[in-house]
C-alpha positions as CSV (number, residue, x, y, z in Angstrom):
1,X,81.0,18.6,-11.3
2,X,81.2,14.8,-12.7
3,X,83.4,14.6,-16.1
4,X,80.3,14.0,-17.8
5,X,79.0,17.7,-17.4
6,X,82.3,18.8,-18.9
7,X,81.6,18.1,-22.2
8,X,79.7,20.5,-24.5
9,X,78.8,18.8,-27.4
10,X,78.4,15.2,-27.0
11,X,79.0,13.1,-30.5
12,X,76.2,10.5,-29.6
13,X,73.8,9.6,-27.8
14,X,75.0,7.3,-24.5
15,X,74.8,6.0,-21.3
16,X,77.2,8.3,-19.5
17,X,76.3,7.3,-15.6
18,X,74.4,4.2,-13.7
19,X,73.5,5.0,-10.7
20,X,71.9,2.7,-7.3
21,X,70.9,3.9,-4.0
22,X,71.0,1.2,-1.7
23,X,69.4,3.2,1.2
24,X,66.9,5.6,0.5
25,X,68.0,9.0,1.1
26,X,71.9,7.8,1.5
27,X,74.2,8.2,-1.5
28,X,74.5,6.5,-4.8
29,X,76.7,4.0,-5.6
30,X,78.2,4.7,-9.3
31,X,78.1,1.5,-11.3
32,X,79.8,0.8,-14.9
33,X,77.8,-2.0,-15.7
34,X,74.5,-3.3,-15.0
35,X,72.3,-6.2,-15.7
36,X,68.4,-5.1,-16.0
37,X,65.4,-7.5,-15.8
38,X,61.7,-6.9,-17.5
39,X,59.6,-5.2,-14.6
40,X,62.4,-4.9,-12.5
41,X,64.3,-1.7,-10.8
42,X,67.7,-1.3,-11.1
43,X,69.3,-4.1,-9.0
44,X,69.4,-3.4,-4.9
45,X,68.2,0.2,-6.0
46,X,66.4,1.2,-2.6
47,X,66.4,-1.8,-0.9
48,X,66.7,-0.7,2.2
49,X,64.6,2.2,3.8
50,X,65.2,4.4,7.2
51,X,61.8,5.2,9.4
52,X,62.2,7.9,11.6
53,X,60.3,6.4,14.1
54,X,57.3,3.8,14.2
55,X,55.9,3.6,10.6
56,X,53.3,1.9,8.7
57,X,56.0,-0.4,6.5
58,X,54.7,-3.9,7.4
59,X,57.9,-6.0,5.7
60,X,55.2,-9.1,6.0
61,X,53.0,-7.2,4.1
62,X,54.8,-4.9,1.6
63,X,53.0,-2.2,-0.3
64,X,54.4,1.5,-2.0
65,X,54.4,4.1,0.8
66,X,55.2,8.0,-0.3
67,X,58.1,8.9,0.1
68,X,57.5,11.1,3.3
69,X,57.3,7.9,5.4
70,X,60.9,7.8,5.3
71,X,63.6,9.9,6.4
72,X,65.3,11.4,2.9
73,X,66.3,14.7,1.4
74,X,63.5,16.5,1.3
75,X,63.2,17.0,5.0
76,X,67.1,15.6,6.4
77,X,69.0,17.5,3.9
78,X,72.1,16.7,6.0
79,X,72.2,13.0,4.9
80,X,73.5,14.8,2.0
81,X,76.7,15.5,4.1
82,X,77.0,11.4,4.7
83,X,78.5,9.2,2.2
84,X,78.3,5.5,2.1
85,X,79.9,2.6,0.7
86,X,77.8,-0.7,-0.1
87,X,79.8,-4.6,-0.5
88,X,77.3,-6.5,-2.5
89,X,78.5,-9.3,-0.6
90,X,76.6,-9.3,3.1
91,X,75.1,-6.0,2.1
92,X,77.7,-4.1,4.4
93,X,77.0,-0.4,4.1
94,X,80.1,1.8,5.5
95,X,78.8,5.3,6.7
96,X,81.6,8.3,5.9
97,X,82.1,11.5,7.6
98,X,84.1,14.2,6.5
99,X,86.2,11.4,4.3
100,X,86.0,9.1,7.4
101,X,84.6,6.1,8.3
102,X,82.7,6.6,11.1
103,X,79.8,3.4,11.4
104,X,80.1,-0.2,9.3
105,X,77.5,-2.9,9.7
106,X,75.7,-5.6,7.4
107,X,72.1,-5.0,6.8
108,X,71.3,-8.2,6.4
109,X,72.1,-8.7,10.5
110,X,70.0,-7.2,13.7
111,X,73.7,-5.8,15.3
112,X,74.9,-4.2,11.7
113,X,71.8,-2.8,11.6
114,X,71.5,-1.6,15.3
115,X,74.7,-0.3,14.6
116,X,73.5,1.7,11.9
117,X,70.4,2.5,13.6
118,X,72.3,4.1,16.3
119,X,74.9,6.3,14.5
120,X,71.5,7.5,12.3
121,X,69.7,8.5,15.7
122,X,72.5,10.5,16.7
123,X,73.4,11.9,13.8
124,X,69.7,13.3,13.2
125,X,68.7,13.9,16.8
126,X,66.2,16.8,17.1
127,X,65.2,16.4,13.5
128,X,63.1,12.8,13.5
129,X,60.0,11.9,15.6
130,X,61.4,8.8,17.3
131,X,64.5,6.3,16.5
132,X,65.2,5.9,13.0
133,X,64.7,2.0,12.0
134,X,66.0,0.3,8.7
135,X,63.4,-1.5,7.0
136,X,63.3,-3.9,4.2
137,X,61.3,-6.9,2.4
138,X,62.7,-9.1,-0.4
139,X,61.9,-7.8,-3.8
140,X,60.5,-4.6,-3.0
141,X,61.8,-1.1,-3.8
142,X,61.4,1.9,-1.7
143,X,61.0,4.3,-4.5
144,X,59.6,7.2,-5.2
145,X,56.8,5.7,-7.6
146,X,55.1,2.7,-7.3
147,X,55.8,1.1,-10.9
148,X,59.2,-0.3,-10.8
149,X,60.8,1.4,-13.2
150,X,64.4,3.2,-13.6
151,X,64.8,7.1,-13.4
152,X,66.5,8.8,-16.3
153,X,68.1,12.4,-16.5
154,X,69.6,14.2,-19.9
155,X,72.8,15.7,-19.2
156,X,71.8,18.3,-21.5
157,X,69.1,18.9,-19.9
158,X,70.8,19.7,-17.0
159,X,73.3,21.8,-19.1
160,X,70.3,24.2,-20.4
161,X,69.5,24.3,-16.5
162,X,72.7,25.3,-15.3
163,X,72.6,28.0,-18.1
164,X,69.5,29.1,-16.7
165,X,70.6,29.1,-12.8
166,X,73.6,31.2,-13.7
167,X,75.7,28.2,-12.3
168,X,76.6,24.5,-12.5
169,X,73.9,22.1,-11.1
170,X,75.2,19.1,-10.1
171,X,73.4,16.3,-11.9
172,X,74.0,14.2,-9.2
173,X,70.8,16.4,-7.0
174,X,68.3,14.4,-9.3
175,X,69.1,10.9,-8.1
176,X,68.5,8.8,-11.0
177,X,69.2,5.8,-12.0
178,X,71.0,6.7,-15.7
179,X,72.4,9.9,-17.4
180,X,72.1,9.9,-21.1
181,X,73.7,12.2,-23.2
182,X,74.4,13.4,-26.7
183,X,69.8,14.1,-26.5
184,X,68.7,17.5,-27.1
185,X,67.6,19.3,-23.8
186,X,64.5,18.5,-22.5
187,X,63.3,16.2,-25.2
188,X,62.8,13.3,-22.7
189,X,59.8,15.3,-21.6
190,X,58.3,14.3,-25.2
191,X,58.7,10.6,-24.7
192,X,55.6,9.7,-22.7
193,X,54.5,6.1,-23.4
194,X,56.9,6.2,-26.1
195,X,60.3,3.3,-25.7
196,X,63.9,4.0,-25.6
197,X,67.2,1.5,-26.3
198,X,70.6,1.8,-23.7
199,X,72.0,-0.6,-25.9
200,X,69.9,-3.9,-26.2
201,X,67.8,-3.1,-23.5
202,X,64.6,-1.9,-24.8
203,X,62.4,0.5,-21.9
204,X,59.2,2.0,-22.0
205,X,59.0,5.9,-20.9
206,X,56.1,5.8,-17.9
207,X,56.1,9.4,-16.6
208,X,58.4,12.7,-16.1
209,X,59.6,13.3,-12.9
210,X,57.5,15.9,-10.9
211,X,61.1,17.6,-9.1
212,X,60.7,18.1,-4.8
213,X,62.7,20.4,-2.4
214,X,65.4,17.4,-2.5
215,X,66.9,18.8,-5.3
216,X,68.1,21.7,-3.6
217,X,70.3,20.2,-1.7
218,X,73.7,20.3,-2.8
219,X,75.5,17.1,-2.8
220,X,78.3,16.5,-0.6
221,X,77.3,19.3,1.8
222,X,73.5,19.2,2.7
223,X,73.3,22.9,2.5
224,X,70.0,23.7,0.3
225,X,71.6,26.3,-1.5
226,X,69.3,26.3,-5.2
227,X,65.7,26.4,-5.3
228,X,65.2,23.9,-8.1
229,X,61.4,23.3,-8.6
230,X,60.9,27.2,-8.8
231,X,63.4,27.6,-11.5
232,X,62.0,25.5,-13.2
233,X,58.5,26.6,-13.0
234,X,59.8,29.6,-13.8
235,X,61.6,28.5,-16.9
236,X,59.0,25.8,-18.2
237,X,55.5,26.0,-16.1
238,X,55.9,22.9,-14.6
239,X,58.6,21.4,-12.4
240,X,59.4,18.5,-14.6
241,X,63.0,17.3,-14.9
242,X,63.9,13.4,-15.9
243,X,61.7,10.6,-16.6
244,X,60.6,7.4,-15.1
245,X,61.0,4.4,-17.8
246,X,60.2,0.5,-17.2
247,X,62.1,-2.3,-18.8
248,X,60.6,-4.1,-21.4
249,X,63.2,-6.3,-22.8
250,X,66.2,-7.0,-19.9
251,X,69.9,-7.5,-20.6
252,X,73.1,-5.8,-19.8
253,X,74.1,-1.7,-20.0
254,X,77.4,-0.5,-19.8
255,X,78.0,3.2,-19.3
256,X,79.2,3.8,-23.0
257,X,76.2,2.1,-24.2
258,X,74.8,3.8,-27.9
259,X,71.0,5.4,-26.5
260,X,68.4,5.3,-29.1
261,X,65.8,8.0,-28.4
262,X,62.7,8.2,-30.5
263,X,63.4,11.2,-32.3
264,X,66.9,9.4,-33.5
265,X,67.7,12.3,-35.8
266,X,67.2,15.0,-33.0
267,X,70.5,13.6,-31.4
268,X,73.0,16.9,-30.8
């Protein structure tokens, strides 16, 4: 589990993690410092999408597309198993297996993508409908809403879960975009249409994150080995975990960063 799930009793709140995902479904690429822009996503977060056959992205015409156009967790739980490295520069994305380099290509080129394309539609053979294709239009974001916005966890948050679970849940199966901690568990939940502060940067809190069959997947092995949205209908009545917030006023974060919550005084 990350360093930041080791600590029990944070003394303020912070920015322990930021997080992008390149690709869609692929792994995240751990940041310790980011620049955030009113309206915008995290920068490059889901850039790039995979199609597991012949969709209905047009990148002439771009418009939000559920997520089940693509190929991601929820249904290839085995791109779990993968983990990728992305160079800013030429947006060359390194495939690992087992530790191992196993495809490189820039996405920004037709042969680093083929390339890509090719090692994807072996790699998920039996499981897609037809070849899997990388898509991608300037400025838009293949997320999972179609505000952009950033997704936020609460390390205690998942600490109460893992409590509940009888074991440690990786934070890393929500795929957001920033861990805070030093918050009391599950207070994000309260923050609807209410803002936050990581550091300067002021956000607004959109809507909580309604948690899919991605999250049990384990990272690292693509094994779904939790059943996460039942636990915590179970534990809550509603499968709720994280929030989606936009930015309001841009500027830098740094992991480190002072969190200002709207309770303030509810800080652990």
């Amino acid at each position: 589990m990350d360093r930041a799930m080791d600590r029990t009793s944070p003394s303020r709140p912070h920015v322990a993690g930021l997080f992008r995902y390149p690709v869609k479904g692929l792994s995240a690429q751990a940041l310790e410092a980011v620049d955030l822009v009113a309206g915008e996503t995290m920068p490059l977060d889901r850039i790039y999408a995979i199609e597991p056959g012949p969709g209905r992205f047009d990148p002439a015409a771009p418009r939000y597309l559920p997520k089940v156009n693509f190929v991601m967790l929820m249904r290839h739980e085995s791109l779990a198993a993968l983990e990728t490295r992305f160079e800013e520069d030429g947006h060359q994305l390194t495939i690992l297996r087992d530790g191992k380099p196993v495809v490189r290509g820039s996405l920004r080129t037709a042969v680093g993508r083929a390339m890509i394309e090719q090692f994807l539609a072996a790699y998920l053979e039996g499981r897609v409908r037809g070849s899997p294709h990388i898509v991608h239009a300037t400025g838009h974001s293949f997320s999972d809403v179609a505000m952009k916005c950033l997704h936020i966890i609460n390390l205690e948050s998942v600490r109460k879960l893992s409590r509940l679970a009888g074991r440690e849940v990786a934070p890393e199966r929500f795929r957001a975009n920033v861990w805070i901690d030093g918050v009391a568990a599950m207070s994000e939940l309260n923050w609807l249409d209410r803002e936050i502060r990581l550091g300067d940067v002021r956000l607004r809190v959109v809507t909580r994150t309604d948690r899919c069959a991605a999250t049990n997947v384990a990272p690292g092995t693509g094994v779904r080995d939790m059943a996460i949205p039942e636990l915590l209908e179970r534990s809550f009545g509603h499968r709720d975990f994280g929030v989606y917030a936009r930015v309001v006023t841009g500027g830098p974060v740094h992991v480190g960063d002072p969190v200002e919550t709207p309770e303030g005084k509810d800080a652990i």
